[in-house]
Structures are given as structure tokens and as C-alpha cells.
matplotlib code that plots the C-alpha trace (Angstrom):
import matplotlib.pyplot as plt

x = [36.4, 37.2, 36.2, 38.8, 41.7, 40.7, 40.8, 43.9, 45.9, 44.0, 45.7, 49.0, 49.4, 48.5, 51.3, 53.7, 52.6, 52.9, 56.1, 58.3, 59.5, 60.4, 63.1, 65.7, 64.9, 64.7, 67.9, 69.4, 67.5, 68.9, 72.8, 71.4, 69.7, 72.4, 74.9, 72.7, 72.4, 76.4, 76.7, 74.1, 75.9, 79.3, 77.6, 76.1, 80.0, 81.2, 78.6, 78.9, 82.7, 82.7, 80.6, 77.0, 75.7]
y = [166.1, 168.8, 166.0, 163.3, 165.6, 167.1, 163.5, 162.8, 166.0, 164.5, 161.1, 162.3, 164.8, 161.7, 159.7, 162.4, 162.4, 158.4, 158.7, 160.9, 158.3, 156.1, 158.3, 156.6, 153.5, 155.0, 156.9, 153.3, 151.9, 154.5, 153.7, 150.0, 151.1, 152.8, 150.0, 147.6, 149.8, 150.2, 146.2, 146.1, 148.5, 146.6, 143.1, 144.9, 146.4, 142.8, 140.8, 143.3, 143.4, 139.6, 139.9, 139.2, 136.2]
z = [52.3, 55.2, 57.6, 55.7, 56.0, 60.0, 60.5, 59.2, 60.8, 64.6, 64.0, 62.4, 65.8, 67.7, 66.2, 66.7, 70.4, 70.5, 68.7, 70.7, 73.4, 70.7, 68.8, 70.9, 68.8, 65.2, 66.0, 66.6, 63.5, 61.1, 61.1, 61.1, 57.7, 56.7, 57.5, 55.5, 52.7, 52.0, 52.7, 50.0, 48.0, 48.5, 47.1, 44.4, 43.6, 44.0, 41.7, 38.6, 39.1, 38.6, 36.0, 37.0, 39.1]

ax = plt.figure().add_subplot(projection="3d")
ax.plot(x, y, z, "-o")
ax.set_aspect("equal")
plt.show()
């Protein structure tokens, strides 16, 4: 099992290593989440106040 879980901390550090020059694209993905999320939210809002679809 130790050799399972070294494995795992090797590949998650290597990921962290891959991912750094690409946190200019998740910090632009996030507000597009978030934008999606509250349009989401809005049509939810909409649909139950006209009484289901």
C-alpha cells in the first residue's frame, strides 16, 4: 500500500508542476463557471416562478 500512495504523491507533485503555467486559464475558467452557474440559477428562479415547465 506504501508504494500505491508514494505513487500517487510523485504524480500529484508532477501535476502541480505541469499545472502552474496553466493558472492563467483556470483563473479565466472560474468567473466563466461562476457566470454559468447564476444564469443557471436565474432559469431555475424563472421556471418555478411560472410554475414548473
Amino acid at each position: 500500500m506504501e508504494g500505491k500512495s508514494v505513487f500517487i504523491s510523485s504524480v500529484s507533485r508532477r501535476d502541480l508542476a505541469r499545472r502552474r503555467p496553466t493558472r492563467p486559464a483556470l483563473g479565466l475558467a472560474l468567473p466563466l463557471l461562476v457566470v454559468a452557474l447564476l444564469i443557471a440559477a436565474a432559469l431555475g428562479a424563472l421556471i418555478v416562478a411560472r410554475g414548473g415547465i
